[in-house]
C-alpha positions in Angstrom: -19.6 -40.1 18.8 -21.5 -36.7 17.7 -18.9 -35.0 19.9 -16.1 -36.4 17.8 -17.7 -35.9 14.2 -18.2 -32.1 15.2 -14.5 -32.2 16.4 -13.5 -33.7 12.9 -15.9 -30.9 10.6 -14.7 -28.1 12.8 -11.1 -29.1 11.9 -11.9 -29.5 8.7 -13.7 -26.3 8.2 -10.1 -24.6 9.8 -7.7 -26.5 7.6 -10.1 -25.5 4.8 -9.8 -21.8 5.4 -6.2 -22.2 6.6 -5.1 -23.8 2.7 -7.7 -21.2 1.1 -5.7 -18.5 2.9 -2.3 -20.2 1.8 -4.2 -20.0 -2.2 -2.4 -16.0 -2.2 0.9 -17.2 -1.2 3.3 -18.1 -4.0 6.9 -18.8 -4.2 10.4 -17.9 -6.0 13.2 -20.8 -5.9 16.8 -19.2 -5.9 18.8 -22.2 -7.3 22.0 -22.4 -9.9 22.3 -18.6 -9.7 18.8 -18.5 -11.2 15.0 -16.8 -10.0 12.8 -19.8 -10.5 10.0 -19.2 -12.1 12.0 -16.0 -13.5 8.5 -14.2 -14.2 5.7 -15.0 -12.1 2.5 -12.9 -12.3 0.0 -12.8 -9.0 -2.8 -10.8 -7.6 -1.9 -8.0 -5.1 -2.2 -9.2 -1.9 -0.1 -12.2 -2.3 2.9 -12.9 -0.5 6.0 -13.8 -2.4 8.2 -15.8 -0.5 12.2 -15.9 -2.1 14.0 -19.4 -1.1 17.8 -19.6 -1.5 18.8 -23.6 -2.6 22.1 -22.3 -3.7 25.1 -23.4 -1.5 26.2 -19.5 -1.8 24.7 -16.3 -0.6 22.0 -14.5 -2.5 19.5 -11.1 -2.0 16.6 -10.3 -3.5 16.3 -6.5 -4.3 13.6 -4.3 -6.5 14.3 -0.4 -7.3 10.7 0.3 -6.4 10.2 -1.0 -3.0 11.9 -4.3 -1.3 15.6 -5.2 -0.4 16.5 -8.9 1.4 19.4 -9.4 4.2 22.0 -11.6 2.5 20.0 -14.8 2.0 22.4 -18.0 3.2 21.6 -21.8 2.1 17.7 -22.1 3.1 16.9 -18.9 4.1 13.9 -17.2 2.9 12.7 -13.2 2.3 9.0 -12.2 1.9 6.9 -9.6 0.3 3.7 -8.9 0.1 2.6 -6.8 -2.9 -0.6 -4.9 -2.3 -0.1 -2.5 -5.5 -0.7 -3.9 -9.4 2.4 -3.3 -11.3 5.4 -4.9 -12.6 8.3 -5.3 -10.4 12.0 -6.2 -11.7 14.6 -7.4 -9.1 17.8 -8.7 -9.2 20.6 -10.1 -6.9 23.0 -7.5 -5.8 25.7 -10.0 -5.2 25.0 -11.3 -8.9 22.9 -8.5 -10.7 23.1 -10.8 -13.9 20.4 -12.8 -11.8 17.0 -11.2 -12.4 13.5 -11.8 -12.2 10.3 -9.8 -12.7 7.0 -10.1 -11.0 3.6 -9.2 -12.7 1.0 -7.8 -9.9 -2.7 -7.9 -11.0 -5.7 -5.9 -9.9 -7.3 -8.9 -7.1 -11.0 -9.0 -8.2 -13.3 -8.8 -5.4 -16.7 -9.4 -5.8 -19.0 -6.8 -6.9 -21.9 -5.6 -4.4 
């Protein structure tokens, strides 16, 4: 029985650290020819992860530093933004569609 309560904290204890990991990721809906949320601000080191829920082609690009494949019904594109700053991008199929993401300093702890 001690074997199998060890079993169930050391799971635990992974899921935990797996879902604290997943705490930096965050995510940008491309639905109705819109960037859902259409300004998101995050800490740098978070991955942004761009899901197309339109029936038609999309791509995410920003003038500073990222630029999708053509993005078809469920297909997703991924950054990670490791520098604070603000970021505008746009659909180049679409460039009315635009979006802006807000990168923060990540506070780490002092020593």
């Amino acid at each position: 029985m001690k074997v199998v309560q060890s079993l169930a904290c050391a799971a635990l204890i992974v899921f935990g650290a797996a879902t604290a990991a997943r705490a930096e990721d965050a995510h940008v809906s491309i639905d109705n020819f819109t960037f859902n949320p259409p300004q998101l601000t995050v800490k740098a080191g978070t991955k942004v992860t761009f899901a197309n829920h339109d029936d038609i082609p999309h791509t995410v690009v920003s003038a500073q530093n990222f630029k999708s494949k053509v993005l078809d019904t469920d297909q997703e594109f991924a950054f990670t933004f490791t520098a604070p700053g603000t970021y505008k991008y746009f659909c180049s199929l679409h460039p009315h569609m635009t979006g802006t993401i807000v990168v923060e300093a990540s506070s780490s702890p002092t020593q």
